[in-house]
C-alpha positions in Angstrom: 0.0 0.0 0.0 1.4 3.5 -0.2 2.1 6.3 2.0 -1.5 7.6 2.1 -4.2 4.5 1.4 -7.5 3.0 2.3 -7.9 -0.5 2.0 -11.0 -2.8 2.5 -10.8 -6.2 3.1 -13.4 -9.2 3.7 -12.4 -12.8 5.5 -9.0 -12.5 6.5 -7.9 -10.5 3.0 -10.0 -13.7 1.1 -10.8 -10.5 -1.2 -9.1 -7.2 -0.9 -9.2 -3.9 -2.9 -7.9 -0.4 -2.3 -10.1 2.7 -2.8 -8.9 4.1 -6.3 -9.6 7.8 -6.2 -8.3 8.8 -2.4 -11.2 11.0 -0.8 -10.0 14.8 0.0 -11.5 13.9 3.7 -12.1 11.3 5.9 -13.7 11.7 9.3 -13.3 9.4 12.3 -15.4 9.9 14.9 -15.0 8.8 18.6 -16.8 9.8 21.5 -16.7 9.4 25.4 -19.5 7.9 27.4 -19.2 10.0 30.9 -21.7 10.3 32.9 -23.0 13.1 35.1 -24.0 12.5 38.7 -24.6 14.7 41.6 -22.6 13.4 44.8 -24.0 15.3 48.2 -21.5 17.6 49.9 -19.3 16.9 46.5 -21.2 18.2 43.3 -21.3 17.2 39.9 -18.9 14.6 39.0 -18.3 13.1 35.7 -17.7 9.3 35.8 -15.6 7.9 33.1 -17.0 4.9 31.0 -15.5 3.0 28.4 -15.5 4.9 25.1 -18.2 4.3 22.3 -17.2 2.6 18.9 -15.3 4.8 16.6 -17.1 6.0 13.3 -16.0 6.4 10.1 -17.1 8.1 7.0 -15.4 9.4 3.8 -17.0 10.3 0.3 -15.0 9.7 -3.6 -15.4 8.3 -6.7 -15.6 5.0 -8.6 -13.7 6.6 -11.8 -14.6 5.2 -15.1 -11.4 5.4 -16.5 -8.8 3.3 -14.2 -6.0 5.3 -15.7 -5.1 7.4 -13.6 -6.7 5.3 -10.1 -5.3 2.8 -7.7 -6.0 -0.1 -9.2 -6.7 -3.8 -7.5 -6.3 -7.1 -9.1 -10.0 -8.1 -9.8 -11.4 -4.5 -10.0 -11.7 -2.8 -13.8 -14.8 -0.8 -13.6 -16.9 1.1 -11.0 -19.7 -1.8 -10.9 -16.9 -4.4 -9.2 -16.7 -2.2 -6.5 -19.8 -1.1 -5.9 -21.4 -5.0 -6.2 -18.3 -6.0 -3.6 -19.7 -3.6 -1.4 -22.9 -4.5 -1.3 -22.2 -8.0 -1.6 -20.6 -7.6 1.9 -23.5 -5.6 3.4 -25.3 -8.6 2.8 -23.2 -11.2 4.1 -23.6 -9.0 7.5 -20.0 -9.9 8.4 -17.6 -7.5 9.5 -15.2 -6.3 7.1 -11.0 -4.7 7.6 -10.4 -1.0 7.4 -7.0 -0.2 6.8 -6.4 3.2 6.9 -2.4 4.8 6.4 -1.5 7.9 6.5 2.1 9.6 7.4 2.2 9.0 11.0 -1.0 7.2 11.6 -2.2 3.5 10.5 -6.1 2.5 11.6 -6.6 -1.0 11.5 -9.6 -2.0 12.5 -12.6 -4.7 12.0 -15.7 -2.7 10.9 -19.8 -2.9 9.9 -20.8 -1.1 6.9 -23.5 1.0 8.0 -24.2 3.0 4.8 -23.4 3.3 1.6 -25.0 5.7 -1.2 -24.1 6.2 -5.2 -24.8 7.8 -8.0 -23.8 8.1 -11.5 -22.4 11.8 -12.2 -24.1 13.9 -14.5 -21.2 15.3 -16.0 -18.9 12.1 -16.1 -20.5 9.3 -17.5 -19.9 6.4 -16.0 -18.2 7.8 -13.1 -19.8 7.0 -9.3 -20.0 9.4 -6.6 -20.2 7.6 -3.4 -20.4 7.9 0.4 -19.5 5.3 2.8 -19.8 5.3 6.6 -18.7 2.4 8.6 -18.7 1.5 12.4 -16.1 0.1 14.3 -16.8 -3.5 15.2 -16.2 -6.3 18.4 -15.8 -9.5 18.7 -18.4 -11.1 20.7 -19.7 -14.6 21.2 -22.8 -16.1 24.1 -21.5 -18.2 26.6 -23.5 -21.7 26.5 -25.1 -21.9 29.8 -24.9 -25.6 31.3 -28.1 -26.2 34.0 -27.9 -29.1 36.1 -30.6 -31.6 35.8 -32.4 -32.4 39.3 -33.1 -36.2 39.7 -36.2 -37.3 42.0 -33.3 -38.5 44.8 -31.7 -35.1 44.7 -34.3 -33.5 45.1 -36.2 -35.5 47.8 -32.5 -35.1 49.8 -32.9 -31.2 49.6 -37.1 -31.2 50.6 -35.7 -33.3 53.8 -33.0 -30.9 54.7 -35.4 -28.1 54.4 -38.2 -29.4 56.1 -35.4 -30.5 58.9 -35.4 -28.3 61.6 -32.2 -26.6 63.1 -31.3 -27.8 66.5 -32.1 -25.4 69.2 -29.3 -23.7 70.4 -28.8 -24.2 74.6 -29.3 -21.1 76.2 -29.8 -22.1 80.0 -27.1 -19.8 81.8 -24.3 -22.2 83.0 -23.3 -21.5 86.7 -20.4 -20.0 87.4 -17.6 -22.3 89.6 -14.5 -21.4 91.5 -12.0 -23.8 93.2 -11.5 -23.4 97.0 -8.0 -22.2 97.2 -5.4 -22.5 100.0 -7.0 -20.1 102.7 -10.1 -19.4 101.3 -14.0 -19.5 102.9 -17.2 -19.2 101.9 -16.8 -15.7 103.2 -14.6 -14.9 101.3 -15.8 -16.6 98.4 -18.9 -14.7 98.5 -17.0 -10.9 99.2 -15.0 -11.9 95.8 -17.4 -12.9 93.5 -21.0 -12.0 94.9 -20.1 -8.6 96.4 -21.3 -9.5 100.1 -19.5 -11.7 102.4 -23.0 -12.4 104.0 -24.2 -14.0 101.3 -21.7 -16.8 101.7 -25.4 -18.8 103.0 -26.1 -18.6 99.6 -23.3 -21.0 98.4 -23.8 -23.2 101.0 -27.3 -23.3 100.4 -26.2 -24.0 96.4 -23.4 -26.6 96.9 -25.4 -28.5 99.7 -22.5 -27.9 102.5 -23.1 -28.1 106.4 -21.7 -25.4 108.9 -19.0 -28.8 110.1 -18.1 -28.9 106.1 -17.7 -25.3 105.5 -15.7 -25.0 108.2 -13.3 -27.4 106.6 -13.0 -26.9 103.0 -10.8 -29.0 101.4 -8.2 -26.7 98.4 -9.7 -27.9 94.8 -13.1 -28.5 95.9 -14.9 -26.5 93.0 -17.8 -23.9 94.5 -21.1 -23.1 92.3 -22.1 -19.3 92.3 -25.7 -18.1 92.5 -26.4 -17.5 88.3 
C-alpha cells in the first residue's frame, strides 16, 4: 500500500481492494460515554466509562477510467466495487479497514452502515459515493450448562429443608470457683458476689453443712448463684 491509502478487506484478506480515487476527507469519529452524577456535599462529578465505537465516514469516486486510479487485481470498472460492497452488506459480516496515513495506520474490524451512489451527470460512468462504517467487536454467548435435578436429589434437599435446626442451649451455665489454700465461703462470697453475708447462699447452692464449710478441702470446685 502506499504512503497515504485505504484498504477494505473481507475474510481475512480472502478479497481485498484499495479505494482508487483517495477521498480529500475522511472523518473518524470517537466519542466518550461520561456520565454526570450529583454526589452530596461533593457536586457534579463526571464518571468515566468505556468509550463508544469509533465511526468512520469518507466520500469519492468509482472513476470510469482506471488510468489514472489505484487499481486492484479483480477491480476494472466502478460496478466491481460497488457489487463488492454491497455484496458484503449482505453477508452481515464484518469487514477490515486499513487506513495509512504519514504517521498514523487504523486497522480495524468494521460494519458497513451506509453506503449511497450515483452516477455523475457530467462524467459518465463515473460513481459518486459515500461510505460510513462502524467500528466493530468481537463477541460470542457463553453456552449456559443447567444441572438436571433427579427425583433423589431432590427428595435429599425437601428433607434438609423441612429438617429443623437444633435449638441452640441457652440455660445460663453457673459460674464455679475452686476453694484455694486459705479461702472461705466468706470470702468466696466478698469476691465474687459482692457480700460476704451472702456466703449462706453458696452453701445453700453446693449442699454444704456449717461442720463442712468450716473445713474446706483446696480444689473443691464452688457453684455461684447465676
Amino acid at each position: 500500500m502506499a504512503e497515504y491509502s485505504i484498504e477494505l478487506s473481507f475474510n481475512n484478506r480472502a478479497v481485498v481492494f484499495e479505494i482508487p480515487v483517495l477521498p480529500e476527507e475522511i472523518e473518524i469519529e470517537g466519542e466518550g460515554e461520561g456520565e454526570e452524577h450529583n454526589v452530596a456535599g461533593l457536586g457534579w462529578i463526571n464518571a468515566i466509562d468505556a468509550p463508544k465505537l469509533k465511526e468512520i465516514s469518507f466520500s469519492s469516486v468509482f472513476p470510469a477510467d482506471m488510468e489514472n486510479a489505484i487499481q486492484s487485481k479483480g477491480f476494472d470498472a466502478p460496478a466491481d466495487y460497488i457489487r463488492r460492497i454491497e455484496d458484503w452488506m449482505t453477508k452481515k459480516k464484518p469487514i477490515r479497514f486499513i487506513y495509512i496515513s504519514q504517521g498514523l495506520k487504523i486497522n480495524i474490524p468494521v460494519s458497513i452502515e451506509e453506503f449511497n451512489y450515483k452516477e455523475v451527470g457530467g462524467a459518465p460512468g463515473d460513481f459518486e459515493y459515500t461510505l460510513t462504517l462502524k467500528e466493530y467487536v468481537f463477541y460470542s454467548a457463553k453456552k449456559v450448562t443447567i444441572a438436571k435435578t433427579t427425583a433423589a436429589s431432590a427428595g435429599k434437599k425437601k428433607q434438609a429443608a423441612a429438617k429443623k435446626p437444633d435449638r441452640p442451649d441457652e440455660r445460663a451455665k453457673p459460674k464455679t470457683v475452686k476453694i484455694k489454700s486459705g479461702d472461705s465461703l466468706w470470702t468466696i462470697a466478698k469476691a465474687n458476689l459482692g457480700e460476704g453475708s451472702r456466703y449462706k447462699e453458696l452453701m445453700k447452692l453446693n449442699n454444704i453443712t456449717e461442720a463442712q464449710a468450716k473445713k474446706l478441702k483446696v480444689g473443691t470446685v464452688i457453684k455461684l448463684p447465676g
